[in-house]
N, C-alpha and C positions, 0 to 999 in steps of 0.2 A: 626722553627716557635715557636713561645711561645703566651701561653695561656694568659690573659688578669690577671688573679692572677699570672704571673711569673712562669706557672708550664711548663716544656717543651710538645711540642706539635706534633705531629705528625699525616700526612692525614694518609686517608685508603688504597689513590692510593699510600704511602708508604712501607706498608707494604707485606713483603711477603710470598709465600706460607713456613710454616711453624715457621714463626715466634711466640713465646711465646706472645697470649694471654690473659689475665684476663678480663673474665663478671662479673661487681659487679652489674647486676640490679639486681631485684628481682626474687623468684623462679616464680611467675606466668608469666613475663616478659622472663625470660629463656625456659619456658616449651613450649610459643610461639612459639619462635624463634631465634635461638642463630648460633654462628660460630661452625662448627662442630667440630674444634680440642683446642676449646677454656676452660679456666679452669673458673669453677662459684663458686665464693665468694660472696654471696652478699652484700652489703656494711655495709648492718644494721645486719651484722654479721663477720664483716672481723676483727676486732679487735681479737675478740673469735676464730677465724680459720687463724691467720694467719699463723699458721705452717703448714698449708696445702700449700701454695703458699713458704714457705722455702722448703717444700721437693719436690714441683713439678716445679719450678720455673728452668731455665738453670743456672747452679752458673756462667759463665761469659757471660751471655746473658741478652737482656733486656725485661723487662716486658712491653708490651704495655695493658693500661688499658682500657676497653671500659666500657660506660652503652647507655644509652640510645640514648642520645644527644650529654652530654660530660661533665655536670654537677657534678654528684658524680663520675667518673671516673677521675674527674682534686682533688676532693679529697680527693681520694684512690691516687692519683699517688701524691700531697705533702705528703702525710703521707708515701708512701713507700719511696720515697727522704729524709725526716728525718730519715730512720733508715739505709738510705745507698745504699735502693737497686739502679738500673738503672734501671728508670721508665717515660715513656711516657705516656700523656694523647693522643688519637685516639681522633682528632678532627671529630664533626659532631656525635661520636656516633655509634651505629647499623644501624641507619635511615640511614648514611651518607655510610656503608658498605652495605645493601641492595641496596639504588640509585644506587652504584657504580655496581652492576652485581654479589657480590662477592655471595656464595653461603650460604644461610640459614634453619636449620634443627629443628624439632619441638624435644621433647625430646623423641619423638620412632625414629628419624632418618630420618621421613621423609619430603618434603618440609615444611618451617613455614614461619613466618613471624614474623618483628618485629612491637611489640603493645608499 
């Protein structure tokens, strides 16, 4: 599936358990309610941290990138596509991963939700 700006696309019912994650919404957007195994960059700081997602990132695996909807996650995921990495936009977002049943944790662990 591809994104309406040409970025590759991928559902939630896609992905699986343990698949490499990236949350680029924000930290108050995170503290909500996030994926539990998921790594948080936020986007209005990814540039500055990207070496944080070079060293936690799978080296032949793909990054699928989520935020909210799917807005700044399509790109964060062209800007990882110019530097090479293997990068998916997570259509629909967090919203589209909470619908879907998948499980959501605040930042002490316990249930959250996405805002």
């Amino acid at each position: 599936m591809v994104f309406g700006s040409g970025v590759p696309t991928i559902g939630v019912d896609e992905l699986k358990d343990g698949d490499f994650l990236l949350d680029v919404r924000e930290d108050d957007e995170w503290q909500a309610g996030h994926a539990a195994a998921a790594l948080h960059i936020p986007m209005s700081e990814f540039v500055a941290r990207y070496g944080e997602l070079t060293e936690a990132a799978p080296q032949d695996g793909r990054v699928n990138v989520v935020c909210r909807v799917g807005g700044r996650s399509a790109q964060v995921t062209q800007y990882l596509l110019q530097q090479g990495v293997d990068a998916v936009n997570v259509a629909g977002g967090m919203q589209a991963w909470e619908a879907a049943g998948r499980p959501v944790v605040d930042d002490k662990g316990q249930p959250g939700a996405v805002v």
